[in-house]
ZAGUMAR-663823 format. One record per residue (C-alpha): residue in three letters; x, y, z. Coordinates in nm, 4 decimals, padded with zeros to 6 digits. Example, Ala and Ser with C-alpha at 12.3 -4.5 7.8 and 13.67 -1.06 7.14 Angstrom:
BEGIN
VOLUM   res         c1         c2         c3
VOLUM   ala    01.2300   -00.4500    00.7800
VOLUM   ser    01.3670   -00.1060    00.7140
//
This chain:
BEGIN
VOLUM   res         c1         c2         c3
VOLUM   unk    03.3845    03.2420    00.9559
VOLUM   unk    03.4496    03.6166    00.9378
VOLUM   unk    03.4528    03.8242    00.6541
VOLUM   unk    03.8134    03.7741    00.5468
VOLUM   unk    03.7807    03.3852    00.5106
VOLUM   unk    03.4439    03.4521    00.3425
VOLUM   unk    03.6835    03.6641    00.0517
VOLUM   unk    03.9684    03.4274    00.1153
VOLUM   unk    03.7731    03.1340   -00.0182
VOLUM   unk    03.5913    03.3049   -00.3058
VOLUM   unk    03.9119    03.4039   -00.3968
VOLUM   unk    04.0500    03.0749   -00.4008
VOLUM   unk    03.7043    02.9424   -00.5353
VOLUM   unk    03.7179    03.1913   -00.8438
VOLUM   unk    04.0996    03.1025   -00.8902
VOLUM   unk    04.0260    02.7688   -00.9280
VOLUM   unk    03.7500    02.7976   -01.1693
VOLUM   unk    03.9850    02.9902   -01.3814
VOLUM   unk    04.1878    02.7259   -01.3949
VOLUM   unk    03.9499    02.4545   -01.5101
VOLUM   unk    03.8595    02.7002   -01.7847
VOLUM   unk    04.2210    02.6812   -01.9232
VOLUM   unk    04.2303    02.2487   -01.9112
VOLUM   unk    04.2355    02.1283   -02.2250
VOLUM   unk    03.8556    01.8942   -02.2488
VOLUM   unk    03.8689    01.5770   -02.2248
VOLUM   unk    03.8022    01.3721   -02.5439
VOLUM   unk    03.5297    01.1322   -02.6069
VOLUM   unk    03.6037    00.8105   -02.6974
VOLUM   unk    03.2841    00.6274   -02.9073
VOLUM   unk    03.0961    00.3274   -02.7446
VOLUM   unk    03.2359   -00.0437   -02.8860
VOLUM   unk    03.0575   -00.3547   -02.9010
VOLUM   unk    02.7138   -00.4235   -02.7426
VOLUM   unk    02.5687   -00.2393   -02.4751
VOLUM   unk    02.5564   -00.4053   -02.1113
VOLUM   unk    02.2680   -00.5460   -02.0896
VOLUM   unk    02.1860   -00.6658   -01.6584
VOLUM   unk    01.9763   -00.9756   -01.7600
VOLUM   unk    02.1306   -01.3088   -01.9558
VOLUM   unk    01.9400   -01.3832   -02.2633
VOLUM   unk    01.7653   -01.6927   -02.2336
VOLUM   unk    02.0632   -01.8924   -02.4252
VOLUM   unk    02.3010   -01.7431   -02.1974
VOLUM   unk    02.1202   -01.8555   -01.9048
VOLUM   unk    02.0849   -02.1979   -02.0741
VOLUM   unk    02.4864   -02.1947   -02.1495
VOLUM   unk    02.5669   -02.0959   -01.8129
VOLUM   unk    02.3335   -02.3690   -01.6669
VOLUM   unk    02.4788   -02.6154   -01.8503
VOLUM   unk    02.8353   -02.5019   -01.7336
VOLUM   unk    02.7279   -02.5420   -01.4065
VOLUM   unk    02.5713   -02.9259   -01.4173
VOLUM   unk    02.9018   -03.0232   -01.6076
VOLUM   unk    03.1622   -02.8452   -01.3192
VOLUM   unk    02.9471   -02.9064   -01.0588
VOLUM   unk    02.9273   -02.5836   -00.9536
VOLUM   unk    02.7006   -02.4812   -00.6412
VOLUM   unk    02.5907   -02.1691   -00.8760
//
């Protein structure tokens, strides 16, 4: 890379950024419901077992 690609791309680099700047921001949308939770409360798990035994599920 020689000096002019060096100024090419912070050229292009400082272009861009300009750019961004002018984007209008994205807007947030609140959290619904509950939050994920990775573990099954212990009714779930007994719900889901239960499932299982009656469509004989191999899971």
């Amino acid at each position: 890379m020689n000096n002019a690609d060096a100024a090419d791309a912070l050229k292009q680099y400082e272009e861009m950024a300009r750019r961004r700047t002018l984007w209008p921001p994205m807007p947030v949308k609140p959290a619904t419901g509950e939050p994920w939770r990775p573990v099954m409360t212990e009714q779930e798990r007994q719900q889901h077992e239960q499932y299982v035994r009656e469509n004989n599920l191999p899971f």
